[in-house]
C-alpha positions in Angstrom: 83.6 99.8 107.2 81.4 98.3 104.7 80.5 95.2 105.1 77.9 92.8 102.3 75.9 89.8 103.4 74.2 87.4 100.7 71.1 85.7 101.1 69.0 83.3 99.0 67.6 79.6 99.4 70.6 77.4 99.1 68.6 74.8 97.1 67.2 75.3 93.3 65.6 72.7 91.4 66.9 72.6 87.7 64.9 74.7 85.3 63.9 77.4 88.2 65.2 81.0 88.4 67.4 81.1 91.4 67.3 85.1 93.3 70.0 86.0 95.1 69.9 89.4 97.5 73.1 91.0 99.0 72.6 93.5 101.2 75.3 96.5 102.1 76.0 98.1 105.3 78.3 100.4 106.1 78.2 102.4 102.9 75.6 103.2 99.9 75.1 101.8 96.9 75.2 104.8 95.1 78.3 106.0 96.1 80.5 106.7 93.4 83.2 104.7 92.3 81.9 101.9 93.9 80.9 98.6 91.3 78.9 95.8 93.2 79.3 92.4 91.5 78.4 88.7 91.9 81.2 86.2 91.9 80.9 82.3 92.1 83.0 79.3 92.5 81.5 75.9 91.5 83.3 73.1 93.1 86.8 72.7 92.8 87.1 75.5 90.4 88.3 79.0 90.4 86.1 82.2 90.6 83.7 83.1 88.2 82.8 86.9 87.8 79.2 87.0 86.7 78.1 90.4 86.4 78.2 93.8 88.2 76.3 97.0 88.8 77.3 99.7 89.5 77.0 103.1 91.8 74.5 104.7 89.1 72.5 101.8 88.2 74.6 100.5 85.1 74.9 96.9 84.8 77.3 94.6 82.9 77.5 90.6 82.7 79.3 87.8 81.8 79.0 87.0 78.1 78.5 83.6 79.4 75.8 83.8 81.7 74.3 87.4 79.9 71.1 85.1 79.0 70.5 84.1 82.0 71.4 86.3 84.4 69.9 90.3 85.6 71.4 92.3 88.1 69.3 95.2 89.9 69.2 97.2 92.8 67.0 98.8 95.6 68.5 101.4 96.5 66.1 102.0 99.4 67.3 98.6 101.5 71.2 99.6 99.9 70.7 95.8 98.4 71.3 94.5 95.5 70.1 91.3 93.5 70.6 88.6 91.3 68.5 86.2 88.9 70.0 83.4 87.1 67.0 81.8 85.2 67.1 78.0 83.6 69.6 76.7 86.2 71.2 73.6 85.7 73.2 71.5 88.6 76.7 72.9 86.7 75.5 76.2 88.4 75.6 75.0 91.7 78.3 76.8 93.6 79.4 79.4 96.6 78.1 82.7 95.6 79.2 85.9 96.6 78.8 89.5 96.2 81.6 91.8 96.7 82.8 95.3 95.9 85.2 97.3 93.4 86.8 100.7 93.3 86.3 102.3 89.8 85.4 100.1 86.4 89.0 99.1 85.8 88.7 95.8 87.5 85.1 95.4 85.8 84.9 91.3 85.4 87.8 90.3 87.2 88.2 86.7 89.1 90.7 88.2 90.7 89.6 88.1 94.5 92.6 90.9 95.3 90.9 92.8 93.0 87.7 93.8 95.1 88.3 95.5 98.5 85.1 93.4 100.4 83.3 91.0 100.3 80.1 89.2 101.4 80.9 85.7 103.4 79.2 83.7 100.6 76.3 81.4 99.9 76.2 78.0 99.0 73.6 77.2 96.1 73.1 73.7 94.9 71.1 73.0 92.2 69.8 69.5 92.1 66.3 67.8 91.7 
């Protein structure tokens, strides 16, 4: 059973990029169908997909975060990472990474709509 684990600093100052790693056991990376995304949900709001890679590298983000935000892997340590430059306190929020089957549920905030996910981090953002 696959299981992912985030891991990060859980403070950011605002202006700083923030780097996020989720690391996957259980299963590779690179196993097709599989698509690998980060998910947050800022206080007392609903999920917010931010972008996803996928099992041959691809990535795809957010419209609204796409400035700010790269997604990459290493597939060596089966883990993979997020930045999310220029953050401001409105990004503070539980983050989580969590997997898909196939690209049809690419950018959902749907949590049915990933089969596992990480526990989640909390990230606060504040000078």
């Amino acid at each position: 059973q696959v299981q992912l684990q985030e891991s990060g600093p859980g403070l950011a100052k605002p202006s700083q990029t923030l780097s996020l790693t989720c690391t996957v056991s259980g299963g590779s990376i690179r196993t097709y169908p599989y698509y690998w995304s980060w998910v947050r949900r800022p206080p007392g709001k609903g999920l917010e997909w931010m972008g996803t890679i996928n099992f041959s590298g691809s990535a795809y983000y957010s419209p609204s975060l796409k400035s700010r935000t790269s997604i990459a892997r290493d597939t060596t340590k089966n883990q993979f990472t997020l930045q999310l430059s220029s953050v401001t306190p409105e990004d503070t929020a539980v983050y989580y990474c969590a997997r898909a089957v196939g690209s049809g549920r690419l950018g959902s905030t749907n949590r049915l709509d990933y089969d596992s996910w990480g526990q989640g981090t909390q990230v606060t953002v504040s000078s």
